[in-house]
Steps between C-alpha positions, in 0.01 A plus 500: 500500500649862418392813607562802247487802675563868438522458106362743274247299266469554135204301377390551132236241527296714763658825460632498897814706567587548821630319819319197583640201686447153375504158641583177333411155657614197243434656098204759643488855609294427756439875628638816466480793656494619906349162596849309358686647814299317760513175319789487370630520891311238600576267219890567523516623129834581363525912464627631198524883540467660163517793653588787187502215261173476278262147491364441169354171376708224370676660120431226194705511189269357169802462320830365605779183358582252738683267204382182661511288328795472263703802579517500901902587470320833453209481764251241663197539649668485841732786488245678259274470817774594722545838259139596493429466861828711558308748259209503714308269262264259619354361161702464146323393191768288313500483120506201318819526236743235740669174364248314445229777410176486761283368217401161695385374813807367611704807516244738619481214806894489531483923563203510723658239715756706563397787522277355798845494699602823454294696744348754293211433243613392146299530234583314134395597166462272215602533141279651203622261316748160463777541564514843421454406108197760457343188302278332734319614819568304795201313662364804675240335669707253681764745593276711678346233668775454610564820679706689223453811573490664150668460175780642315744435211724786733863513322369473168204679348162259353492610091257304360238724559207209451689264811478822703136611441430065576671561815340810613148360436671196701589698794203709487306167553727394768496893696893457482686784400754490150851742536690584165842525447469731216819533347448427062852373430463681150575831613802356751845498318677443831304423836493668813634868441284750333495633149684848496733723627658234723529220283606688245772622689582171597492387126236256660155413311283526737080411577271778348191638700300391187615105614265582816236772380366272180450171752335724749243626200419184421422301840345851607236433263478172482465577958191673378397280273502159712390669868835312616708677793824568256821654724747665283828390656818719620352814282783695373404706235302838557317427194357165634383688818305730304340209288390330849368764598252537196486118519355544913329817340297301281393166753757255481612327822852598393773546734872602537801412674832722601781430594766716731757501244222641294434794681792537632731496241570598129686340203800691619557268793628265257807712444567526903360084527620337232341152508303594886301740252442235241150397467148416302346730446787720486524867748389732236529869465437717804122634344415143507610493882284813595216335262521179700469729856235704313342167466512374870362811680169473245450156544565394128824269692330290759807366673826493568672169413935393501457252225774380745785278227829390704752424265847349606783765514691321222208506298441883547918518449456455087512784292170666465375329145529177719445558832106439622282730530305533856591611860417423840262718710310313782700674772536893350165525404305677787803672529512630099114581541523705789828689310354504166118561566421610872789733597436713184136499581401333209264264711450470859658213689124315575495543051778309502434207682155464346715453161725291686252283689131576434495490125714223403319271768171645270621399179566149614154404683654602860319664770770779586657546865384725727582553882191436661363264731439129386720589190831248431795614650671608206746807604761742394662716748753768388635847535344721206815725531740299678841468274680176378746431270432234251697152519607200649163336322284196620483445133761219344510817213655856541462594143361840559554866432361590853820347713652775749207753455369657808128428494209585740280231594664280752349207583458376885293210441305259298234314625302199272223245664593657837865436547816740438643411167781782493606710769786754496646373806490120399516493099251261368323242686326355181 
């Protein structure tokens, strides 16, 4: 049993701010407020005195790479566990593009087994289609009787434009949600830096906008077309923001995803980077950065995702035409959206962590946290402006651009099904 006291709430669910004490018998809030004192003293609870620090529910990340299984030199779903509950994350939503794909049973067993052992709540995706051909759907059906929790072809974009609209009607059917990797490899010369003034300078091909901003046309319409929930995944281009926007404008069940490195950065990180700012879709110019912030604070960009992708450091060592794309960002990512987003005043902190807890546990059919009574004991506890400096990871990866920054945002504790899963003091107890 734990009793929270003194901690400034932040609840996006009920719109509570303020200081309100909460107490947590097995995975259950049980009560909060003035009447936790008097039990919690006669029950013996454990005190955890968040005193300054804010209490927010539990973060969850609808888009994150735990490379298990097939690549787990780069991550597993232990230490990817271990990383998100150091970020403050209680749920991940895995995609589906491991070694093999999750296009059958069997794997999609294999990674919720796992994940059951982690401590925090794991959620796993399926593939759009097998193997990640874009020729055949999966079984749909089964998959999400299963418990998949959506679908997506993530890594590689769906082309055949009949498959797709087969597999929205699918999903639709099945109230599962369908996120696009829209990336059309026929404007891409070279992936994972943007067309221009960098990769130019660089003598480097480079990914145009156009790759992104003709695949989010299409499935925008085809959104509206079918009734399916579509998410537009890690949105880079300003152009595609504005063409959600018209698509939410118009009645699709059409959402968006953004990353920190997103809205944080521009395609000039690559020259300060190197490889750390290599990544699909590429940073793009620094309009497309403000258009992507333009896009949170009206609600066009639902959430905040990492699109977390550990890679090893030899890997991320190549030159830049071979090195992969993707970085890690379970454990700078409250930090980056309270820098990026909250600090400017771009949104308030309680915006925040409805895109980085309500909504994503929306799109994917879960009721969202809250701190109130007979809720699950799914916590964060942190220090909105307290200062850390990012390192010395939980993740197996350190391929990011973020290392040594000073960020706001640390976190004190995470707390999943009633028990501390990371605490400052301790590291990880997952």
């Amino acid at each position: 049993m734990y009793y929270i006291k003194n901690g400034y709430v932040v609840d996006p669910v009920t719109g509570f701010e303020g200081k309100k004490d909460i107490l947590i018998k097995d995975n259950m809030i049980i009560e909060t407020g003035e009447a936790c004192r008097e039990l919690a003293a006669k029950s013996g609870a454990e005190v955890i005195d968040a005193e300054g620090l804010v209490v927010a529910p539990g973060l969850m990340d609808a888009h994150v790479h735990f490379r298990d299984p097939g690549f787990t030199y780069k991550e597993d779903i232990k230490t990817g566990a271990a990383a998100a509950a150091k970020g403050g994350f209680t749920t991940v939503v895995l995609m589906a593009n491991t070694k093999p794909p999750v296009d059958n049973p069997e794997t999609l067993k294999y990674v919720q087994d796992k994940g059951e052992a982690t401590g925090i709540h794991v959620l796993q995706t399926a593939t759009v289609t097998r193997g990640l051909k874009g020729q055949e759907l999966v079984d749909m059906e089964e998959l999400a009787g299963l418990g998949a929790a959506g679908f997506t072809d993530d890594g590689i974009p769906v082309l055949d434009e009949k498959l797709l609209l087969e597999a929205m009607k699918k999903a639709k059917e099945l109230d599962l949600p369908v996120s696009l990797h829209e990336e059309h490899p026929l404007f891409i010369e070279q992936p994972g830096v943007n067309q221009g003034v960098i990769s130019e300078k660089l003598n480097y091909g480079g990914a145009s906008k156009t790759a992104e901003d003709i695949m989010v046309a299409r499935d925008s319409v085809l959104a509206l077309h079918t009734g399916a929930t579509v998410c537009i995944q890690h949105i880079s281009s300003g152009n595609s923001v504005e063409l959600v926007r018209t698509a939410k404008k118009l009645g699709a069940d059409i959402h968006a995803e953004a990353t920190p490195h997103h809205f944080t950065l521009n395609e000039e990180a690559v020259l300060l980077y190197g490889t750390n700012a290599r990544m699909n879709p590429p940073l793009r110019t620094e309009e497309d950065r403000l258009k992507i912030i333009e896009g949170i604070k009206d609600g066009t960009i639902d959430m905040i995702v990492t699109d977390h992708a550990p890679h090893s450091e030899e890997e991320k060592a190549r030159e830049l035409a071979q090195a992969p794309s993707g970085i890690t960002g379970l454990e700078t990512s409250l930090g980056l959206g309270i820098l990026s987003l909250v600090q400017p005043g771009h949104i308030s902190l309680k915006k925040l962590l409805e895109l980085m807890s309500t909504n994503p546990a929306r799109l994917y059919r879960i009721v969202p946290g809250c701190i109130e009574r007979g809720e699950p004991a799914d916590i964060v506890i942190f220090g909105e402006n307290e200062m850390w400096i990012a390192g010395e990871y939980a993740s197996k990866a350190s391929n990011t651009p973020f290392t040594g920054w000073e960020l706001p945002g640390r976190i004190h504790y995470t707390i999943c099904n009633g028990k501390i899963v990371y605490s400052c003091e301790q590291g990880n107890n997952t």
